[in-house]
C-alpha positions as CSV (number, residue, x, y, z in Angstrom):
1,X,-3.2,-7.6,20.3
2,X,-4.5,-10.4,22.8
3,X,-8.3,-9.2,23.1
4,X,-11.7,-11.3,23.3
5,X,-13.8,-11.5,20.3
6,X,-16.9,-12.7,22.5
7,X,-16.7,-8.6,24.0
8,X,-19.1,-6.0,22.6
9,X,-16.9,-3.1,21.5
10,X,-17.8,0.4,21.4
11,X,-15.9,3.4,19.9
12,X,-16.7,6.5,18.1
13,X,-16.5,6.6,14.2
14,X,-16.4,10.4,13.6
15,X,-12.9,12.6,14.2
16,X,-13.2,14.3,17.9
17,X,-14.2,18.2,17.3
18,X,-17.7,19.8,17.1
19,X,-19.3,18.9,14.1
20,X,-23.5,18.8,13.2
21,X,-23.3,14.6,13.7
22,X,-21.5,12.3,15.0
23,X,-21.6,8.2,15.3
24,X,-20.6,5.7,17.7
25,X,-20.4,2.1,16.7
26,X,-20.7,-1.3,18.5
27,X,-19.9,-4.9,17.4
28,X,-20.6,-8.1,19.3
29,X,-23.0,-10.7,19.8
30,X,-26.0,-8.8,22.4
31,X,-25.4,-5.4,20.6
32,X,-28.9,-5.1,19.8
33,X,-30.0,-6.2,22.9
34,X,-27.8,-3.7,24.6
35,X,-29.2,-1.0,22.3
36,X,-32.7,-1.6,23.1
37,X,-32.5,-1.2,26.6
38,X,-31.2,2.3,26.3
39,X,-34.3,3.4,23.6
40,X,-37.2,5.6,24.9
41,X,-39.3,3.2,22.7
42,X,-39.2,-0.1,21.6
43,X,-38.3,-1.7,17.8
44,X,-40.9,-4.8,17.7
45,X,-39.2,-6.5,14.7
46,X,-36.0,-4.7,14.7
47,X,-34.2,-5.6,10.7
48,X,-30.8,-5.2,9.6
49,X,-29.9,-2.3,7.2
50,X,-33.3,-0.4,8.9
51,X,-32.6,2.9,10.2
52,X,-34.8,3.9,13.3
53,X,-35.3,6.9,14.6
54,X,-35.2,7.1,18.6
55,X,-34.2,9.0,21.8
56,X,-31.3,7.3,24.0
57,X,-32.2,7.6,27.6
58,X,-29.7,7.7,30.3
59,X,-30.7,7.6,34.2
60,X,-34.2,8.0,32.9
61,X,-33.7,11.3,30.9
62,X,-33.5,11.8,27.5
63,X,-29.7,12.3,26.2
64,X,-30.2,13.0,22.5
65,X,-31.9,12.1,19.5
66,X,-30.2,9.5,17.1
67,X,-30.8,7.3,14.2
68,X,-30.2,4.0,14.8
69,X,-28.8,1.6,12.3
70,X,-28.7,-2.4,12.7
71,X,-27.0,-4.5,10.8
72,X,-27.2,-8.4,11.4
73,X,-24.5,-11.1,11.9
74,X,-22.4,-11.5,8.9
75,X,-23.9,-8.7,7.0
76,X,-22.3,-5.9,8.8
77,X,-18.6,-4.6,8.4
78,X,-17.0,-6.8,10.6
79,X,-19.1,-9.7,10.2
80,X,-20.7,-9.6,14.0
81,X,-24.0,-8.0,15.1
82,X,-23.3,-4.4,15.0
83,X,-25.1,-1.1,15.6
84,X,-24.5,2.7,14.4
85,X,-25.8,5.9,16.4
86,X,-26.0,8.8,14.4
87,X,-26.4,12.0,17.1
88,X,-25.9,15.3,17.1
89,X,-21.7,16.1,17.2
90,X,-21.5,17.6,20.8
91,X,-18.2,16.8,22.6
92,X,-20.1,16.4,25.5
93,X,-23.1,14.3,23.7
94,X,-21.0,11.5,22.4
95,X,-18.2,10.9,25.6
96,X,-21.6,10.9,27.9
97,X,-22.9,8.0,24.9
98,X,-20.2,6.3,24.5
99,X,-19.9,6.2,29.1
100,X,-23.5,5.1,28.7
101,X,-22.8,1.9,26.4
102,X,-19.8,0.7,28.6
103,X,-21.9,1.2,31.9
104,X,-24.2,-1.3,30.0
105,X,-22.0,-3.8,28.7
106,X,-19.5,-2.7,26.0
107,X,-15.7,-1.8,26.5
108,X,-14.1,0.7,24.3
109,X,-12.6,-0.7,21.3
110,X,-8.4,-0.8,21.0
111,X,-7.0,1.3,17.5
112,X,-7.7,-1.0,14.8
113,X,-10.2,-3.7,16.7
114,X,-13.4,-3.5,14.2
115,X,-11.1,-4.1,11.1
116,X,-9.3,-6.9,12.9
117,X,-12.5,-8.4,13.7
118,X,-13.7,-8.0,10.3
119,X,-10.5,-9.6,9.2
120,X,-10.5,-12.3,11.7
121,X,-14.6,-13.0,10.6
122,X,-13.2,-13.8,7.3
123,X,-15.0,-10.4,5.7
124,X,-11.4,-8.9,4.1
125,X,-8.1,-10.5,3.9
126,X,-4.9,-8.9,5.7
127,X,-3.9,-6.9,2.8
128,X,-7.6,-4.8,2.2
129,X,-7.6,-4.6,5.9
130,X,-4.4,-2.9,5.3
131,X,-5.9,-0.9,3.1
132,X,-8.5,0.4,5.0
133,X,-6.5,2.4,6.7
134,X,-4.1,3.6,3.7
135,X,-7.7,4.8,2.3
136,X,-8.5,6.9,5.5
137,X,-5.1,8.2,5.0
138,X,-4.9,9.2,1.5
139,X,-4.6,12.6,1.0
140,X,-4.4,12.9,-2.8
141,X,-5.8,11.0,-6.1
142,X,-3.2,8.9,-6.8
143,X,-3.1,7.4,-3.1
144,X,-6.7,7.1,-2.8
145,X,-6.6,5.3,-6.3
146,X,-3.9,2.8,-5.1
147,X,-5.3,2.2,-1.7
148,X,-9.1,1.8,-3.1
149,X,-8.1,-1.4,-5.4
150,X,-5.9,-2.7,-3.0
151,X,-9.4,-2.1,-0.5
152,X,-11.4,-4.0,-3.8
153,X,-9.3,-6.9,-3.7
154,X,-7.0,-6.7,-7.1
155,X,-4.0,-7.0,-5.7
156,X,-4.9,-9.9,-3.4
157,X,-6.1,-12.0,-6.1
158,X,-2.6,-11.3,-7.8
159,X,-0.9,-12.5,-5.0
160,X,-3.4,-15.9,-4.6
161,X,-2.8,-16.5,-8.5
162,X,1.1,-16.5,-7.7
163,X,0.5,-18.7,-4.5
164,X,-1.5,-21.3,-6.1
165,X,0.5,-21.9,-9.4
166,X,3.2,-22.8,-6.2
167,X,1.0,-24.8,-4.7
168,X,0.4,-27.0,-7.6
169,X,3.7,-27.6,-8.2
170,X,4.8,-27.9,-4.5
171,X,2.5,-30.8,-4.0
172,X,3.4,-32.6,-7.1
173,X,7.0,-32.5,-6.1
174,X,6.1,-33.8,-2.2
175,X,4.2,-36.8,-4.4
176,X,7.4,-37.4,-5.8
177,X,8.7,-37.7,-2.1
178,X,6.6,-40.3,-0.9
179,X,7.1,-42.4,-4.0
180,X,11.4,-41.7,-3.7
181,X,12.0,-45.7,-3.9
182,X,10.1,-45.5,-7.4
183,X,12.2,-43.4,-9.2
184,X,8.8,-41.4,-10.7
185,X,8.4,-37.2,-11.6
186,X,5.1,-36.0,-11.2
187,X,6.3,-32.4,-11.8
188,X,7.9,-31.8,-15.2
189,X,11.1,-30.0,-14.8
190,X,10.7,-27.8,-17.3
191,X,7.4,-27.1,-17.0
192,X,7.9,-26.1,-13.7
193,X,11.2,-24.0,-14.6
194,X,8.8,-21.9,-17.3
195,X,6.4,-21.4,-14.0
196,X,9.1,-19.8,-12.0
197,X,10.5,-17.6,-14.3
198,X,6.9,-16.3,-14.8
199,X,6.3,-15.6,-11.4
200,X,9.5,-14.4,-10.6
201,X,9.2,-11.8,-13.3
202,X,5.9,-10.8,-12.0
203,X,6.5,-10.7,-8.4
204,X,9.9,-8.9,-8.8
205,X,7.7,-6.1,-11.1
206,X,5.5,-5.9,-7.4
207,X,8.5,-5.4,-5.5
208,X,10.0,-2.9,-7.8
209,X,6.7,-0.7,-7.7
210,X,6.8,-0.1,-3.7
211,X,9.5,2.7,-4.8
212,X,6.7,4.3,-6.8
213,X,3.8,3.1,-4.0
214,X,6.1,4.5,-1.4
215,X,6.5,7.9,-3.2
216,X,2.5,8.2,-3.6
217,X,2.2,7.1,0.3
218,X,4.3,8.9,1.9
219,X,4.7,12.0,-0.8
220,X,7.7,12.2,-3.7
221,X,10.5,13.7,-2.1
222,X,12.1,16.1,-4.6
223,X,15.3,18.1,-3.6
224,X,16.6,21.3,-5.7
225,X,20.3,21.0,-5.5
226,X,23.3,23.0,-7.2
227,X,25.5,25.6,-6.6
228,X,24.4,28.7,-4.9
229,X,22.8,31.3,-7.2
230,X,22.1,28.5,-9.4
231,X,18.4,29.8,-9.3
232,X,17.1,27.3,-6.8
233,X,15.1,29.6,-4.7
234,X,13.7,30.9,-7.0
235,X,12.2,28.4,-9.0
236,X,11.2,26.8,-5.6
237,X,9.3,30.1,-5.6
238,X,7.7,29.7,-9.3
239,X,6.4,26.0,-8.3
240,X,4.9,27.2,-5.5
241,X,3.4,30.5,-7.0
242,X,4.5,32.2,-3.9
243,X,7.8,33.4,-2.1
244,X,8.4,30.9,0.3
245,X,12.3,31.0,0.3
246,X,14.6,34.2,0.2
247,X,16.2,35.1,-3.4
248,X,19.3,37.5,-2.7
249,X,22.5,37.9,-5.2
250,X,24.3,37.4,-2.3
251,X,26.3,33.8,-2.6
252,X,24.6,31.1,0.4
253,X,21.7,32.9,1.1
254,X,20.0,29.4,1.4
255,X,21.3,28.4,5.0
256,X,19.0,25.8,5.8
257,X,16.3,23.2,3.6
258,X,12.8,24.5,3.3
259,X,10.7,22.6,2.1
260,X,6.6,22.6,1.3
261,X,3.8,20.2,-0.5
262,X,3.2,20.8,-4.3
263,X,0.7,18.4,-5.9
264,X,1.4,17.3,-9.6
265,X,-1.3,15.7,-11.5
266,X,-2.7,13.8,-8.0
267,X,1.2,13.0,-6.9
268,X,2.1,14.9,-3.7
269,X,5.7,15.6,-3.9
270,X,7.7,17.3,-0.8
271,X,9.8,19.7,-2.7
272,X,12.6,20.7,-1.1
273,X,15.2,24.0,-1.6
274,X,18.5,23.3,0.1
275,X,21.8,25.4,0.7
276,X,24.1,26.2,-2.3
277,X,27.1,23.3,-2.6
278,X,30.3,24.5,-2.2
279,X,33.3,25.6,-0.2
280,X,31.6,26.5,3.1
281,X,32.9,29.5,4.6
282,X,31.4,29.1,8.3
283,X,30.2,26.5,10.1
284,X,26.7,27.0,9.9
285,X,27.2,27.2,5.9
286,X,28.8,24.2,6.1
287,X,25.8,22.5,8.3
288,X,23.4,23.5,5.7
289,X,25.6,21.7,3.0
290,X,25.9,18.7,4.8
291,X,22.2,18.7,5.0
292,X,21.5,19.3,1.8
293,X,23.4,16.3,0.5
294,X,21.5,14.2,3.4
295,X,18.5,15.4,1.4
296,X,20.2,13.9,-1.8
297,X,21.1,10.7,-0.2
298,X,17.3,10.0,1.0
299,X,15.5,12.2,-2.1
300,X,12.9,10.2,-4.4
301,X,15.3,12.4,-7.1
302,X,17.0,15.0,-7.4
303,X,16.6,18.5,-10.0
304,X,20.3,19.7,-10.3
305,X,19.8,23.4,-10.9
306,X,22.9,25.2,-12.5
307,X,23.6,28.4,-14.1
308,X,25.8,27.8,-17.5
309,X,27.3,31.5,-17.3
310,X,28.8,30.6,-13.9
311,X,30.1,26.8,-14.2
312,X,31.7,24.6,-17.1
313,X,30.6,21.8,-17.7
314,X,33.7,20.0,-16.4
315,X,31.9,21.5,-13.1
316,X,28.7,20.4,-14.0
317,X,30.2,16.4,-14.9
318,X,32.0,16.4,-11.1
319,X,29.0,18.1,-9.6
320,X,26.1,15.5,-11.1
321,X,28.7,12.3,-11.0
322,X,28.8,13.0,-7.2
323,X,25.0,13.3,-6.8
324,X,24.9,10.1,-8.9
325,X,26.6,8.7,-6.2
326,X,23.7,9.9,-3.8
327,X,20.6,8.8,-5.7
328,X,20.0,7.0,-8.7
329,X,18.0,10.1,-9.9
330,X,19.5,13.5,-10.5
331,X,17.6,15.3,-13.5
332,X,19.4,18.7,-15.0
333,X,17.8,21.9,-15.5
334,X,20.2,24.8,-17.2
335,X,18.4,28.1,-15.5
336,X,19.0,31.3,-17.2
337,X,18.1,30.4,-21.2
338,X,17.3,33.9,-21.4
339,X,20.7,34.8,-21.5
340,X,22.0,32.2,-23.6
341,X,22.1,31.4,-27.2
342,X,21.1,28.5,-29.0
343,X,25.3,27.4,-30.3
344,X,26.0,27.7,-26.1
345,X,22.8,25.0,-25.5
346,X,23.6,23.2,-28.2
347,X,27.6,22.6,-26.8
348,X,26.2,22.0,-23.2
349,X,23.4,19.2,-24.7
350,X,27.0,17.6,-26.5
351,X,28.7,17.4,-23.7
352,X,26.5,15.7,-21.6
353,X,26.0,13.2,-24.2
354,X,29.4,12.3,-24.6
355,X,29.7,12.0,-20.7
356,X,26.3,10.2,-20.3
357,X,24.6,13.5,-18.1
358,X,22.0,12.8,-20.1
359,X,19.4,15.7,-21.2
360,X,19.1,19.0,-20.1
361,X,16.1,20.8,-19.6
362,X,16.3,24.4,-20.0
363,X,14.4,27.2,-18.0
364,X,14.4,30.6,-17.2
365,X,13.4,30.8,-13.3
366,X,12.6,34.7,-13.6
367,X,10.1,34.1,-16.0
368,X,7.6,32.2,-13.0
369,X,5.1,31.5,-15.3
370,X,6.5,29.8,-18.0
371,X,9.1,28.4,-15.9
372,X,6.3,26.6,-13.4
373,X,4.3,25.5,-16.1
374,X,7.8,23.8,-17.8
375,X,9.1,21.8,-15.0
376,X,5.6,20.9,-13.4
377,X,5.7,18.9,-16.9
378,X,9.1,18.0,-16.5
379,X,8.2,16.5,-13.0
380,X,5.4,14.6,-14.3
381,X,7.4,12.8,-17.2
382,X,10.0,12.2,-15.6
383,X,8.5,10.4,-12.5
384,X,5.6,8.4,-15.0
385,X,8.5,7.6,-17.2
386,X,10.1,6.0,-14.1
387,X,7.5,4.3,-12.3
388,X,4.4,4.2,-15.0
389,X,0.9,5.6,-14.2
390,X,-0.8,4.4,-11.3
391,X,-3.7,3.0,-13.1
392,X,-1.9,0.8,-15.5
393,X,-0.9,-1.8,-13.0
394,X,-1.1,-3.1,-9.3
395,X,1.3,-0.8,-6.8
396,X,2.9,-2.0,-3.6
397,X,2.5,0.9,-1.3
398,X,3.3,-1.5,2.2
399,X,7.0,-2.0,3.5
400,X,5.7,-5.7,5.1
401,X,4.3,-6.8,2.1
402,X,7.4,-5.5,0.1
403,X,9.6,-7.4,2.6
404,X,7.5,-10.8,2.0
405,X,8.0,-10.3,-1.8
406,X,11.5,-10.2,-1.0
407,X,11.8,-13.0,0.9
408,X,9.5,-14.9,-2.3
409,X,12.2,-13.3,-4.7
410,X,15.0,-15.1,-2.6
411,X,13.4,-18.4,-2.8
412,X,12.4,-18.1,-6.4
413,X,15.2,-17.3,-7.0
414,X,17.0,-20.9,-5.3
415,X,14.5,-22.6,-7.1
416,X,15.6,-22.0,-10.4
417,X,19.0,-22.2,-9.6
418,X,18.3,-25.7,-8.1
419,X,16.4,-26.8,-11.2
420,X,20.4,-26.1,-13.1
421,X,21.8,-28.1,-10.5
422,X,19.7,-30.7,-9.8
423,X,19.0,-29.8,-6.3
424,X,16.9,-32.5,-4.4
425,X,13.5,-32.6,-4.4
426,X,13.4,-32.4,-0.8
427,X,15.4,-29.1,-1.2
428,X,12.9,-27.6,-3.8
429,X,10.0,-28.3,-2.1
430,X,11.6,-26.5,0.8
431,X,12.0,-23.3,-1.3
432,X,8.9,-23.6,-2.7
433,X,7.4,-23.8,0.3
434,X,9.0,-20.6,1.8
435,X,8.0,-18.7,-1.1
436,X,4.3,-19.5,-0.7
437,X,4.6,-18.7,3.0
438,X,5.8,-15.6,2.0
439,X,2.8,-15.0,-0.4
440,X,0.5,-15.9,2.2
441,X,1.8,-13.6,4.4
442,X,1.0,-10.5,2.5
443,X,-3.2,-11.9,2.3
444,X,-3.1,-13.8,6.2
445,X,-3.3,-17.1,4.7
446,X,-0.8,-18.1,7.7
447,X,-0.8,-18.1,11.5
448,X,-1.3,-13.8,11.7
449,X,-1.2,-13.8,15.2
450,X,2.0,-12.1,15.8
451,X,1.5,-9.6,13.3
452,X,-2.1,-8.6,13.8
453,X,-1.3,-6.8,16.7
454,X,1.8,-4.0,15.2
455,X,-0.6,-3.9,11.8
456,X,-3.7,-3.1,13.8
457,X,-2.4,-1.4,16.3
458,X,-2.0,2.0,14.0
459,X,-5.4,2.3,13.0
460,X,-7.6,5.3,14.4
461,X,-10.1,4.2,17.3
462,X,-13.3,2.8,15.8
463,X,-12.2,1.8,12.4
C-alpha cells in the first residue's frame, strides 16, 4: 500500500445503513484547521479530548448538527491530529459530509489506512494492529477474548522476550567473530544450548495453538459421519433444537452436507451432517459420499455416529481406522443405548480398548433432550482437553504469524543441532539470526513494507 502519510484522510467509522448516528473520521496534520472552516461557529481555544457541539455548513447552509471531537498529535488513535463527527445516521447526511471534507482537502482513506498509520506512528506494533481487526470480527467470547489480549499486547511481549534472549546470545557469538584469531568464547555453549531448548519449547507450544486459534477464528468445523441410519440427522437435530435435516428410515436419506452454527460455551463450531458411508447405489449417492469424506479430510474432528444393532465392531474398527486416516480426530458416539443392555456396552467399550478406538460415548438421539445436553458436554471436553481453555495461555489465531514461528522453529531447530556438531560460529549466528527475523516479523520490528500492504489491505474503510 504505497500512500502518503503527509495526506489528511477521511472515511466513515460507522457500518453503511440508517442508523440514529453516525461518525466520520479524519487524520493528518491541518485536520483541525480543515474542520474549522466548515463550523457555523468558531472554537477559540479548541483542546484535545473536548467534545463541541456545532452545525457543519456546506455552500453556506447548514448540513447537520454534530459533535465534534479533537484529539491532538500523538494522543489520538493513530498518533496524528485527528477529528471525529458524530451526526445524525442519514445515508444521504454522511456521503454529502464525507463529499464536503474531500472538496476541502481530505481524500478518502484506503481499507486499513488509520491502523496502518497508527502502526507506522509507532502507537501499536504489527501484531495488535492485526488484532484490531480480528476484534471487529469476532463474533463470539472466546474470539473476542483471544483477539482482545493479542489488541493489549500479551502476546507481543512474548514474542519480544523470545527475540531478545536471541539477541543476547547472537551478538555474543558475532563478538566471538571479530576476535576469530584469538581463539576466545563469549557465549557459553551450554548456556546457550539450555536457552534454545527453552525457547524452542515455547515457541513450538505458539505454533501448535494456531490449530485451536484457528478453530475459534474461523469457527470449529465438526462433521457427523457414519453409516446411514446411524442416527446422524437426528442428533444434528437435537444440537440444534430444531429440525434442520430430514430423518426418514429410509437408508441415504442424507444426499448432500448441511451444515449450521452451534455455539458451545463461547466456541462457534460449524456442525456439519453428511451422507451415510457406504456402497453408493447412484451417482448422486455416491457424490454426497465423496463429499462427506472431503468434510473428514478438512474437519477440526470428526463424531463417528454408529448404531451397535446394525454394525459389528469389526465394522466399526475398518470404519474409524479409515477416518483416522482423514483427521487426527474422530470421537465415537454409540446411538441407540436405549435399546441396549449394559453386557452389549460393556463388550463394545472392550473392543475398542483392545484395538485402541478408544472410548465410546453413549446416547440415545430420540431422547433430544438428554441427548443435546450429553454431547454439548462431550463437545466441550473433548475440544478443551485438546487445545486447553483459551484463557490459560496466549493463542495464535494468524496464519502469517504461524508461518514466522515456523520458519523460527526451523532455525531453532539448526541451532541446536549445530551446537552437537560443532557448527561454526559464523553458521550459528546465521541461524540465529533468521530466527530473530522471523520473530520480528510477527511484531514489525523489520522492513514491513511489503507486507503492510496484503495485512492492511483487508480491514473495513475507516478503521
Amino acid at each position: 500500500m504505497k500512500l502518503s502519510n503527509s495526506d489528511i484522510i477521511v472515511a466513515r467509522a460507522t457500518a453503511v445503513g440508517s442508523a440514529a448516528l453516525g461518525v466520520v473520521r479524519l487524520s493528518g496534520a491541518g485536520s483541525w484547521a480543515l474542520i474549522m472552516g466548515l463550523l457555523d461557529r468558531s472554537i477559540s481555544k479548541p483542546m484535545s479530548h473536548r467534545l463541541y457541539y456545532r452545525n457543519v455548513l456546506m455552500d453556506g447552509k447548514v448540513l447537520d448538527e454534530a459533535v465534534v471531537a479533537l484529539f491532538a498529535e500523538g494522543k489520538s488513535f493513530t498518533g496524528e491530529e485527528s477529528v471525529e463527527l458524530t451526526v445524525h445516521g442519514s445515508e444521504y447526511i454522511l456521503m454529502q459530509l464525507q463529499r464536503l471534507l474531500v472538496r476541502c482537502g481530505a481524500r478518502l482513506a484506503e481499507p486499513g489506512e488509520f491502523t496502518q498509520r497508527a502502526f507506522l506512528n509507532g502507537k501499536m506494533d504489527l501484531a495488535q494492529a492485526e488484532a484490531v481487526a480480528d476484534l471487529i470480527a469476532a463474533e463470539h467470547s472466546a474470539a473476542h477474548t483471544v483477539a482482545l489480549n493479542q489488541l493489549k499486547g500479551g502476546y507481543s511481549q512474548e514474542i519480544l522476550g523470545l527475540r531478545e534472549a536471541l539477541l543476547h546470545y547472537v551478538s555474543l557469538i558475532e563478538l566471538e567473530l571479530d576476535f576469530g584469531e584469538e581463539d576466545v568464547e563469549f557465549a557459553n555453549r551450554e548456556e546457550l544450548r539450555a536457552l534454545v531448548s527453552d525457547l524452542l519449547g515455547r515457541t513450538r507450544r505458539l505454533y501448535d495453538s494456531f490449530y485451536y486459534g484457528n478453530a475459534l477464528k474461523q469457527g470449529f468445523q465438526l462433521v457427523l459421519a457414519g453409516r446411514p441410519n446411524a442416527g446422524k440427522s437426528t442428533l444434528f437435530n437435537a444440537l440444534l433444537n430444531e429440525d434442520r435435516a430430514i430423518v426418514s428410515d429410509i437408508a441415504g436419506t442424507t444426499r448432500d452436507s448441511i451444515e449450521d452454527r452451534l455455539m458451545v460455551d463461547g466456541i462457534s463450531v460449524r456442525l456439519v451432517d453428511t451422507a451415510g458411508i457406504r456402497e453408493a447405489t447412484d451417482t448422486i449417492e455416491r457424490l454426497g459420499i465423496a463429499r462427506t469424506l472431503d468434510r473428514v479430510s478438512k474437519s477440526g474432528a470428526t463424531l463417528y455416529v454408529f448404531d451397535a444393532l446394525s454394525i459389528t465392531p469389526e465394522d466399526w474398527l475398518r470404519d474409524v481406522t479409515d477416518l483416522r486416516g482423514r483427521t487426527d480426530q474422530v470421537w465415537s458416539v454409540g446411538n441407540k443405548l436405549d435399546l441396549l443392555d449394559s453386557s452389549t456396552t460393556t463388550l463394545w467399550v472392550d473392543y475398542g480398548f483392545r484395538n485402541d478406538l478408544g472410548a465410546i460415548h453413549w446416547i440415545s438421539a430420540v431422547d433430544g433432550i438428554n441427548t443435546q445436553e450429553k454431547t454439548l458436554s462431550l463437545i466441550k471436553e473433548l475440544f478443551l482437553a485438546r487445545f486447553g481453555n483459551v484463557g490459560d495461555q496466549t493463542t495464535v489465531t494468524n496464519l502469517r504469524h504461524a508461518d514466522a514461528l515456523y520458519r523460527c522453529i526451523e532455525d531453532l531447530e539448526l541451532v541446536l543441532a549445530g551446537l552437537d556438531t560443532g557448527l561454526s560460529g559464523d553458521l550459528m549466528a546465521f541461524h540465529i539470526r533468521g530466527a530473530i527475523q522471523a520473530l520480528g516479523s510477527i511484531t514489525g520490528i523489520i522492513d514491513v513494507e511489503e507486507i503492510l500492504g496484503s495485512i492492511f489491505s483487508r480491514f473495513c474503510i475507516g478503521k
